[in-house]
N, C-alpha and C positions, 0 to 999 in steps of 0.2 A: 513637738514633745508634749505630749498628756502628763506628764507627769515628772517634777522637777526632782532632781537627784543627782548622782555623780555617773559620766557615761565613758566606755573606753572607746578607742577610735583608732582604725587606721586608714590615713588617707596617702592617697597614692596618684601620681599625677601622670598625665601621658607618656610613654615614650617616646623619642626620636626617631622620625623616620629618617632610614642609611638612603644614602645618595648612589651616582652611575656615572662613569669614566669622570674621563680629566684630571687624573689624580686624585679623585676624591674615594680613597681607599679605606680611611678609620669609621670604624663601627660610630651609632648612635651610641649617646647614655639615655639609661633609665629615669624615669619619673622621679622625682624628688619623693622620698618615703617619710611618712612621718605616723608614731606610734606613742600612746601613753601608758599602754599595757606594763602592767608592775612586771619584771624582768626580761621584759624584751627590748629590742635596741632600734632604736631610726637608723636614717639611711647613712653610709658612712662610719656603721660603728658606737655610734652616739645611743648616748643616757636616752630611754624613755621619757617624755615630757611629760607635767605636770595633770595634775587628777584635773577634769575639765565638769564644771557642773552647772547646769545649765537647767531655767526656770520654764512652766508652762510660757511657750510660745512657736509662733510658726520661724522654723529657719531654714535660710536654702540650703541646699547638697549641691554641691558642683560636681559633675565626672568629669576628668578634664580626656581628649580624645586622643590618640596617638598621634603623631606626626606622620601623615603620610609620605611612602617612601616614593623615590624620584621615577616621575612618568615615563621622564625620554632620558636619552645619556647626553653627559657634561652637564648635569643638572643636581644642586642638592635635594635633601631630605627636606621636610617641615619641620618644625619644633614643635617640640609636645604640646599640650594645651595643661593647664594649671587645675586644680581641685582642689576644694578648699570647703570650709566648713564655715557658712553665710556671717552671722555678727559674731563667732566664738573665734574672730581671725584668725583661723589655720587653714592655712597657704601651702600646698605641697609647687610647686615648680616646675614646670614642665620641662622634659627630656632634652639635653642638645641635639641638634638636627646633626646630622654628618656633612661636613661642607668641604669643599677645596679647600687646602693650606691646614694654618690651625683650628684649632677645635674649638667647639663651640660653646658658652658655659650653659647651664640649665640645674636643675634639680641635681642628674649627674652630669658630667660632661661629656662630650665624645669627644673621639679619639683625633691626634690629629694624621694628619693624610702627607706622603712621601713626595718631595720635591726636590728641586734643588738646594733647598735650607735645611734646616732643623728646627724644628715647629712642636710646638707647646699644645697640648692639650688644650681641652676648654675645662674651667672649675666648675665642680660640682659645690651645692649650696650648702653650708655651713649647718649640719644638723636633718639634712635631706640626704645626701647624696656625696659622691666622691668622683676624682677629676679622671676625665680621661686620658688615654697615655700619648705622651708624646711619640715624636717622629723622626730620625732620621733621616739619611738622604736615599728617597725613591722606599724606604719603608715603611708602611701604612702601620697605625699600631692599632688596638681598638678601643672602643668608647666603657667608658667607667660605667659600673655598676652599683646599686647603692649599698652593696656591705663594703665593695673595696676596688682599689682603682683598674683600668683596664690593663690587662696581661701586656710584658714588652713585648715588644719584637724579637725573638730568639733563631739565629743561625740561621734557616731556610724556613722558618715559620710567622708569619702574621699575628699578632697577637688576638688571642680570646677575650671575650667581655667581660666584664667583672664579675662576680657572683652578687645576685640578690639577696634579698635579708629575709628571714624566715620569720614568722606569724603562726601561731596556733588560736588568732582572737576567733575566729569560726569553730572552734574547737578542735580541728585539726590541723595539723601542722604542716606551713605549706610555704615552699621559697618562692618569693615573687620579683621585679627590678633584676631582671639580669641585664647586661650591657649588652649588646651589640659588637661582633665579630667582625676583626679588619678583612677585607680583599686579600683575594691570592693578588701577587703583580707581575706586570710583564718581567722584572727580573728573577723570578724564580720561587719568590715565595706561596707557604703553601697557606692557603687562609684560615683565618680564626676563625673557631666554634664559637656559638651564644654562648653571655655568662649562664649558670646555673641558675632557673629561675626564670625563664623563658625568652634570655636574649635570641636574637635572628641571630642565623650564620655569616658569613662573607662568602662571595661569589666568588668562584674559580670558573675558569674554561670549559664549557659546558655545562654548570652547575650555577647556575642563579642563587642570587643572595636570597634570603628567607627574612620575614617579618617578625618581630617581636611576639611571642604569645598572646593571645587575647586576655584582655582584662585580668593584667600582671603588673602592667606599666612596664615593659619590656621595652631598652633599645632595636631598633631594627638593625640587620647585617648591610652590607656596603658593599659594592661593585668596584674598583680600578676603572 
């Protein structure tokens, strides 16, 4: 910074990369979102944070990277990587990975994945991001996005990722943090779309899951 003053910011953390067989059907979440822009909202819904003003000095820039999605099958996602803004401590949170069972917490969370139980999302961070959906038995649901949490399970459909949060701080107005869409599954369901805002899709029979958009902080989609 050349030049001390008050600066707006939005910082955006990796998403989750979605997982491949063994049950692990629930979408990634999104990047923990965080924004101080005067009437825009963080991830989850939430109040713009405070005006951030900051003196000549060198500060780092973290980009945090996505969580790469799973190589082989019966394998999870990565967890997102974190971004943050060097001594002005803002910490966005990197993405829940998509895992077997329940889901996993992060910035948002993802979704949790169909078994023989009933399995809990993982939480998205307080001010970043929102929780991914829970699961039924043998229903994959999918992973939270950071305006809002990931889509249920409905009748013969898989849930969709949650929608991301809209930004115009580049001047134009652009949704980014979408969730990660659950798997189609062997019992019939039909797979979740990414949230709005560049979630991956979920894999169905013949149709491979799809990755998070690039440099969105997008959830990835998930394989069964």
């Amino acid at each position: 910074v050349t030049g001390a003053g008050e600066f707006e910011y939005l910082v955006i953390a990796g998403g989750g990369g979605g997982s491949a067989g063994g049950s692990r059907g629930g979408g990634a979440g999104a990047g923990g979102y965080r924004t101080n822009v005067v009437g825009q909202l963080s991830g989850g819904g939430s109040a713009s944070e405070a005006t951030l003003t900051l003196g000549v000095a060198a500060y780092t820039i973290t980009v945090g990277a996505g969580g790469a999605g799973a190589s082989t099958d019966d394998a999870d996602g990565i967890q997102g990587s974190d971004s943050s803004i060097g001594s002005a401590n803002i910490i966005s949170l990197g993405g829940g990975k998509a895992a077997i069972g329940g889901g996993v917490s992060g910035g948002s969370g993802s979704g949790a994945s169909g078994s023989v139980y009933s399995l809990v999302g993982g939480s998205g961070t307080a001010g970043q991001g929102s929780a991914g959906g829970n699961a039924t038995v043998v229903n994959p649901y999918a992973g939270g996005g950071a305006g809002s949490v990931g889509v249920s399970y409905s009748g013969s459909q898989s849930g969709a990722g949650g929608a991301g949060q809209s930004s115009s701080i580049t001047g134009t107005s652009l949704i980014r943090a979408g969730g990660g869409g659950g798997a189609a599954t062997s019992q019939g369901a039909v797979r979740g779309l990414g949230g709005i805002g560049g979630g991956g899709e979920g894999a169905a029979v013949g149709v491979l899951a799809t990755s998070g958009t690039a440099n969105t902080g997008s959830g990835g989609g998930s394989s069964e």
